[in-house]
Each structure stands twice: as structure tokens, then as C-alpha cells.
C-alpha positions as CSV (number, residue, x, y, z in Angstrom):
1,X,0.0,0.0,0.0
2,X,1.5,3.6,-0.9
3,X,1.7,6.3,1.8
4,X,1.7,9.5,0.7
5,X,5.2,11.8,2.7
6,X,4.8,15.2,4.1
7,X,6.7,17.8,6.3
8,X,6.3,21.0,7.6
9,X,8.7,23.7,7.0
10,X,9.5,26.4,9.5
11,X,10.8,29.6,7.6
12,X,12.2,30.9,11.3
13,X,14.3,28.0,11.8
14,X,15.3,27.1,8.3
15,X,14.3,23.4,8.9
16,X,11.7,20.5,7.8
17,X,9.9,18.5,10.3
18,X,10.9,14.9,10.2
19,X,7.9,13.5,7.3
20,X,4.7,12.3,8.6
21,X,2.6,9.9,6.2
22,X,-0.9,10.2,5.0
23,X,-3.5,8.1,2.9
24,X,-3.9,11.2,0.7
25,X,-3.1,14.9,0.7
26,X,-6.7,15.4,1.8
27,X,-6.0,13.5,5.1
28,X,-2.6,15.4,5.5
29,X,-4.3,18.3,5.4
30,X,-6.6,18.1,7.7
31,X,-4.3,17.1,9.8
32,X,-2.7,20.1,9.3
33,X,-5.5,22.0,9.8
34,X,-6.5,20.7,13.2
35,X,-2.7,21.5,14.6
36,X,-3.5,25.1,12.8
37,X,-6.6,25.9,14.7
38,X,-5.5,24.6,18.3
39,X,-5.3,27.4,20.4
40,X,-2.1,27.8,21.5
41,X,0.2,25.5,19.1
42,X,3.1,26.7,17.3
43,X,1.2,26.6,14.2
44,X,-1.5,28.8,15.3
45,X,0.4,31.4,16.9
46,X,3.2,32.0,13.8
47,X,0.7,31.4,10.3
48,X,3.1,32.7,8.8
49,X,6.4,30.7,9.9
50,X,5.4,27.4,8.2
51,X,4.2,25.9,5.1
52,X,3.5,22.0,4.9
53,X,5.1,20.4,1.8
54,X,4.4,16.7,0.1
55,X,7.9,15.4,0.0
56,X,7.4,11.5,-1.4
57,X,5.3,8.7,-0.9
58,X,6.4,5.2,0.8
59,X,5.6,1.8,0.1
60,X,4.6,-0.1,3.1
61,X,5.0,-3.3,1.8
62,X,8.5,-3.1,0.7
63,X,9.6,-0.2,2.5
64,X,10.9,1.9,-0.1
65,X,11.0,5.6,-0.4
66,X,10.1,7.9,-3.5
67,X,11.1,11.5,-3.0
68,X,9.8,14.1,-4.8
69,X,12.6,16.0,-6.3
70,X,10.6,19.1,-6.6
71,X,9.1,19.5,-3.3
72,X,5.5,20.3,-3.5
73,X,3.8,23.6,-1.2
74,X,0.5,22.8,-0.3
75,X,0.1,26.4,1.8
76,X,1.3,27.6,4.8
77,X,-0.4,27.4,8.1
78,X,-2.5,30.8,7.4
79,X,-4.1,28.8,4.4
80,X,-5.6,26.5,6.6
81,X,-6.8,29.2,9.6
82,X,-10.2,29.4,10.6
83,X,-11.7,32.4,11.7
84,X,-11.9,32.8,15.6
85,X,-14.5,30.9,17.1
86,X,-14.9,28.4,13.7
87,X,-15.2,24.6,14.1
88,X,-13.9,22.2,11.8
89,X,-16.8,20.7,10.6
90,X,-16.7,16.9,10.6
91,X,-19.1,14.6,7.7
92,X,-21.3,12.7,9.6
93,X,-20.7,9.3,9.6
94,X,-23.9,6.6,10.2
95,X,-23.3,4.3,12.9
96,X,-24.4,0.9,12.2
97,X,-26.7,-0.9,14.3
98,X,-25.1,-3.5,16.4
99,X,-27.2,-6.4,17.2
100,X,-27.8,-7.5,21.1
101,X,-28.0,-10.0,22.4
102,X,-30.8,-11.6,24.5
103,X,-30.7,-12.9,27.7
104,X,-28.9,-13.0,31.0
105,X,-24.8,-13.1,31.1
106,X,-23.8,-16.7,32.1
């Protein structure tokens, strides 16, 4: 199965993140995002200071490593900013009915 790569940049310190892997850049994103809009994380308090990247993907049955040679921006952590006092919304996602069972415990 392939694993999409991705680190975070932070122009202050003139380093990447170590990569983090996703399913897809949508995941990575949001993932993103959620660090973004805690209230007092790194991420939330300097918009400006970092940009998260897709560096590669990685192949978890064989281990191996793709880089991207041309590293690809995917916007910085303003991008992803909610206004003050927004929620992330979330789909809504049915949960199944579980069957129960009848009867006393033995």
C-alpha cells in the first residue's frame, strides 16, 4: 500500500519537520489544519512561519521511499486558519446498528 510523505517547514528556523505519512493529501491536510486551529500551538500562533510540503510517498509493503525532487507547497499554516470561534466541521458518519444479544450473562 503507498503512503503518501509530508513535512512541515518552518521559515524561522530554516528546517523541515521529520515526514509524517498520510492516505492522501486530503487526510494530511486536515491534519494540518487541526494542529493550525489549536489554540495555543506553534502553528496557530506563527501562520506565517510554516508551510507544509508533500515530499514523497512510501511503500509499506517493501519499505521503499520515493522523494519528490521538486518539493510540492501545499500552503502555509494561514491557508488552513479558521476564523476565531470556527469549528472544523466533521461529515457525519452513520453508525451501524449493532445487534444485542438476549438474555442474562452466564
Amino acid at each position: 500500500m503507498q503512503q503518501e510523505l509530508f513535512s512541515i517547514f518552518d521559515i524561522k528556523g530554516v528546517v523541515y519537520t521529520p515526514p509524517f505519512s498520510a492516505i492522501n493529501t486530503a487526510v494530511a491536510q486536515r491534519s494540518f489544519a487541526e494542529s493550525v486551529n489549536e489554540k495555543g500551538h506553534t502553528f496557530n500562533k506563527y501562520p506565517d512561519d510554516f508551510v507544509l510540503y508533500y515530499v514523497g510517498t512510501f511503500d509499506t509493503e517493501t519499505a521503499s521511499i520515493l522523494v519528490n525532487e521538486n518539493l510540492q507547497p501545499l500552503g502555509t499554516a494561514r491557508d488552513f486558519l479558521l476564523p476565531y470561534g470556527s469549528i472544523i466541521d466533521e461529515p457525519e458518519v452513520p453508525i451501524p446498528d449493532v445487534p444485542t444479544t438476549s438474555g442474562t450473562p452466564a
